[in-house]
Structure formats: structure tokens, C-alpha cells
N, CA, C and O of each residue as an XYZ file, in Angstrom:
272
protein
N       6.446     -3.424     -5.317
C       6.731     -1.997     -5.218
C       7.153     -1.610     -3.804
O       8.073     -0.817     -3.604
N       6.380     -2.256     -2.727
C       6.485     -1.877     -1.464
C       8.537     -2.443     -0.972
O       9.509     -1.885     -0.464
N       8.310     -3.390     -1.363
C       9.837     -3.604     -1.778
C      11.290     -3.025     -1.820
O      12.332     -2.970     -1.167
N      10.577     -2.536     -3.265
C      11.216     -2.194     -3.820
C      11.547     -0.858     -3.317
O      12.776     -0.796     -3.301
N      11.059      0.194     -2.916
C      10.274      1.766     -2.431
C      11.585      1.199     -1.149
O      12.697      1.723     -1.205
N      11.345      0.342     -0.290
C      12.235      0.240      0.961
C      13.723     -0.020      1.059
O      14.502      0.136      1.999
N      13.938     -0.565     -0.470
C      15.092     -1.081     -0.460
C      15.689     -0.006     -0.722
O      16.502      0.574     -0.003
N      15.144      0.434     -2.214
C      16.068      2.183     -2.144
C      16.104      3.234     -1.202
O      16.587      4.358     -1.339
N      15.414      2.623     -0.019
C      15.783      3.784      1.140
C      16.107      3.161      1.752
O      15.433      3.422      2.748
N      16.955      2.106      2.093
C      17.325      1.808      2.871
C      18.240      2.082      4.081
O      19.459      2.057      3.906
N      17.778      2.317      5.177
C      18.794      3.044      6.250
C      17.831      3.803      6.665
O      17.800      3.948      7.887
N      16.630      4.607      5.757
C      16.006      5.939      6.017
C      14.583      5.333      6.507
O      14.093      4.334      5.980
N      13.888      6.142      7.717
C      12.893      5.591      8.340
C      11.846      6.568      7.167
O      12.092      7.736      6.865
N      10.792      5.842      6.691
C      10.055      6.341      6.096
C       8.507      6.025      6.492
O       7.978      4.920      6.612
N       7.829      7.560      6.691
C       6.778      7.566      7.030
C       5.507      7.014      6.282
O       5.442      7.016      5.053
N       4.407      6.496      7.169
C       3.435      6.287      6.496
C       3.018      6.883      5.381
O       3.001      6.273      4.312
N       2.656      8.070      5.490
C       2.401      8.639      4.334
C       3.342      9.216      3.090
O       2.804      9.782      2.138
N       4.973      9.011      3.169
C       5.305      8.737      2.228
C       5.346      7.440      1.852
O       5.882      7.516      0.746
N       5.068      6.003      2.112
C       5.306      4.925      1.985
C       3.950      5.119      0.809
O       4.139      5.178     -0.406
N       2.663      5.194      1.431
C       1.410      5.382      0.934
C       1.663      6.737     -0.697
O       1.189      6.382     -1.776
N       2.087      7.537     -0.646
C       2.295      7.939     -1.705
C       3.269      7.370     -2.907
O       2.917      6.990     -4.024
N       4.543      7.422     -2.374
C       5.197      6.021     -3.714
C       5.234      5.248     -3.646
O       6.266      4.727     -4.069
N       4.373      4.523     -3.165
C       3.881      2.981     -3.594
C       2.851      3.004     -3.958
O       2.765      2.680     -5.142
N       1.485      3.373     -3.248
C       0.040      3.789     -3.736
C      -0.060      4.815     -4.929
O      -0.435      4.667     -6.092
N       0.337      5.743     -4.336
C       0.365      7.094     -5.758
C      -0.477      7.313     -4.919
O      -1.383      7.412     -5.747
N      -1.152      7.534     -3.661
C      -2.769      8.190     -2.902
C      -2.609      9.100     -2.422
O      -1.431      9.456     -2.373
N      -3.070      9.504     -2.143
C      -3.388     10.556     -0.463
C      -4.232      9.998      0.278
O      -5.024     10.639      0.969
N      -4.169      8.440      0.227
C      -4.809      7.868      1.304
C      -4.573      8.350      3.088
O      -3.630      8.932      3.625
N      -5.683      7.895      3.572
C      -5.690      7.910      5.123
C      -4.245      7.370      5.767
O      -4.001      6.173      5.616
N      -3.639      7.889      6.211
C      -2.081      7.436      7.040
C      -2.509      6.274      7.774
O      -1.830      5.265      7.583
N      -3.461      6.185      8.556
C      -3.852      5.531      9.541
C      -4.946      4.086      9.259
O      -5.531      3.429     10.120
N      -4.958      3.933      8.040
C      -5.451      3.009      7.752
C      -4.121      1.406      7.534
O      -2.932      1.615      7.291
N      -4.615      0.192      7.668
C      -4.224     -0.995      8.186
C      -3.591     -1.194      6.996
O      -2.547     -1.820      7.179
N      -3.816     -0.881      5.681
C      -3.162     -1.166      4.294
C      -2.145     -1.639      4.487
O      -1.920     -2.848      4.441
N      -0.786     -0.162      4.911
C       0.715     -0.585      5.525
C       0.798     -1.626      6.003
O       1.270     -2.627      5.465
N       0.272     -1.520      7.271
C       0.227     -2.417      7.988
C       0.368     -4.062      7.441
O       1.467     -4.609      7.536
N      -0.586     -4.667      6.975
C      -1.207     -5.742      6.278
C       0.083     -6.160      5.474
O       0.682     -7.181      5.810
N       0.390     -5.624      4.738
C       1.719     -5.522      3.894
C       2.830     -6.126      4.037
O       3.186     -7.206      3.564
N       3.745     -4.921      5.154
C       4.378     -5.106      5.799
C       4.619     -6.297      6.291
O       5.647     -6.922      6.032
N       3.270     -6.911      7.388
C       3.076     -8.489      7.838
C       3.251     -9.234      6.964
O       3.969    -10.183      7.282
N       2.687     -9.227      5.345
C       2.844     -9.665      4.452
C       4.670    -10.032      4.183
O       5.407    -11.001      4.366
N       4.818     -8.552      3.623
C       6.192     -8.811      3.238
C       7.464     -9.547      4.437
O       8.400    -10.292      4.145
N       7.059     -9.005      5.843
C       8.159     -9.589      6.682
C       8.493    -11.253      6.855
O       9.541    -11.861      7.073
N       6.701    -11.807      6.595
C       6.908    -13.187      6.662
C       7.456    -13.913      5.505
O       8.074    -14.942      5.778
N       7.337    -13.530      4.077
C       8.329    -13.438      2.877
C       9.860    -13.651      3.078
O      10.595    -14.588      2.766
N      10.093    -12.451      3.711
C      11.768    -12.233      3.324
C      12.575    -12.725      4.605
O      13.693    -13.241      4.639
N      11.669    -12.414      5.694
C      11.953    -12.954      7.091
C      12.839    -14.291      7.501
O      13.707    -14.248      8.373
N      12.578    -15.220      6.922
C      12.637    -16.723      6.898
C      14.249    -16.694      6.218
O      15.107    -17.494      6.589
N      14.419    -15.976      5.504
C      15.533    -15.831      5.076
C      17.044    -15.615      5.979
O      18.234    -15.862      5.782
N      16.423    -15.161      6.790
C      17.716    -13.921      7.767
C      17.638    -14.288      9.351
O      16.591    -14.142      9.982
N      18.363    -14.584      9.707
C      18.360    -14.165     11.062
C      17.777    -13.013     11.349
O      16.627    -12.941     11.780
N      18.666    -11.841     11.090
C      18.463    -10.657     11.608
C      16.970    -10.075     11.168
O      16.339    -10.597     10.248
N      16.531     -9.070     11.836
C      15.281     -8.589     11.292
C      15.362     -7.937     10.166
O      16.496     -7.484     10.316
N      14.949     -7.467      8.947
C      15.433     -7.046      7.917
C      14.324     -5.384      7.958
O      14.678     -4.233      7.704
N      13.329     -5.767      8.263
C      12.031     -4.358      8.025
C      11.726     -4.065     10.022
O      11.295     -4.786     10.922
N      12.269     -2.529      9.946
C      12.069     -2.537     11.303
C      10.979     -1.391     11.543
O      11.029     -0.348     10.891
N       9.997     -1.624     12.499
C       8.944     -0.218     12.717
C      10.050      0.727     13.886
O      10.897      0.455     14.737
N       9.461      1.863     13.334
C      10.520      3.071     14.133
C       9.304      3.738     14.726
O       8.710      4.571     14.042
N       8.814      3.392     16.138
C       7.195      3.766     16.384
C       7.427      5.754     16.466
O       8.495      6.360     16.548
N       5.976      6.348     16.403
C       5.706      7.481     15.858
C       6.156      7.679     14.450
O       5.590      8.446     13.670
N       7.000      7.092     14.215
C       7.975      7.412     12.756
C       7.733      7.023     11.678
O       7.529      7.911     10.850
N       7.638      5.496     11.170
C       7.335      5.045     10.537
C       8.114      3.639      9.927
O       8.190      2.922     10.925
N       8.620      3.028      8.979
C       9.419      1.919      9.119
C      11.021      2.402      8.288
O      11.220      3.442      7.659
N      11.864      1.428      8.510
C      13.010      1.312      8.423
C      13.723     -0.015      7.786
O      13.677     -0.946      8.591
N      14.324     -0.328      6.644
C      14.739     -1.245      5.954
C      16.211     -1.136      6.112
O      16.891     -0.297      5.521
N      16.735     -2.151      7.055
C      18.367     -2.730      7.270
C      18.930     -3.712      6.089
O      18.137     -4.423      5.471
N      19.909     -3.719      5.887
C      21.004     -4.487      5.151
C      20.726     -5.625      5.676
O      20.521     -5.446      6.876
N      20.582     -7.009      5.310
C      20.832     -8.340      5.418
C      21.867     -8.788      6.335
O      22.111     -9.989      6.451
């Protein structure tokens, strides 16, 4: 889902707490490591693939999914 949620925005920096709502469905805590964890998760996944960085953090902001 987390994926998936990034790919269709791709280009658009999306905040924690929308990341945490369509992917979770929560009103979880913004500031909890969940994202986080993930993210690490997913970058070492797709990472290996690409040169380029593919999932970028946009600090205060939130993250950002580039084209291949």
C-alpha cells in the first residue's frame, strides 16, 4: 500500500500524516517511527534496483517519490 499510495503521487511531497491516513486509515501520532521503519524497509527493496534514489525525504515536509 505504502507503495503503492507513493507511486500515485508521484512528484508530490507527501506529509506524514497524510501518508499515515491512506495507507493506515489512522489518525495515528505523525511522529511516531511507523513511517519511518517502512520507508527503510521499502528503500532497501526497490533501492538496489536504481542508481538514482527513487523515495526522497523533503525534511519538515515529508517524503517524495521520483521516476526511475
Amino acid at each position: 500500500m505504502l507503495l503503492e499510495y507513493l507511486m500515485r503521487n508521484e512528484g508530490t511531497v507527501l506529509s506524514r500524516s497524510m501518508i499515515l491516513e491512506h495507507v493506515w486509515n489512522t489518525d495515528m501520532d505523525p511522529f511516531t517511527n511507523t513511517i519511518d521503519s517502512h520507508m527503510l524497509s521499502l528503500r532497501r527493496k526497490i533501492g538496489r534496483s536504481y542508481k538514482k534514489k527513487l523515495i526522497h525525504t523533503v525534511l519538515g515536509k515529508g517524503y517524495r517519490m521520483d521516476q526511475p
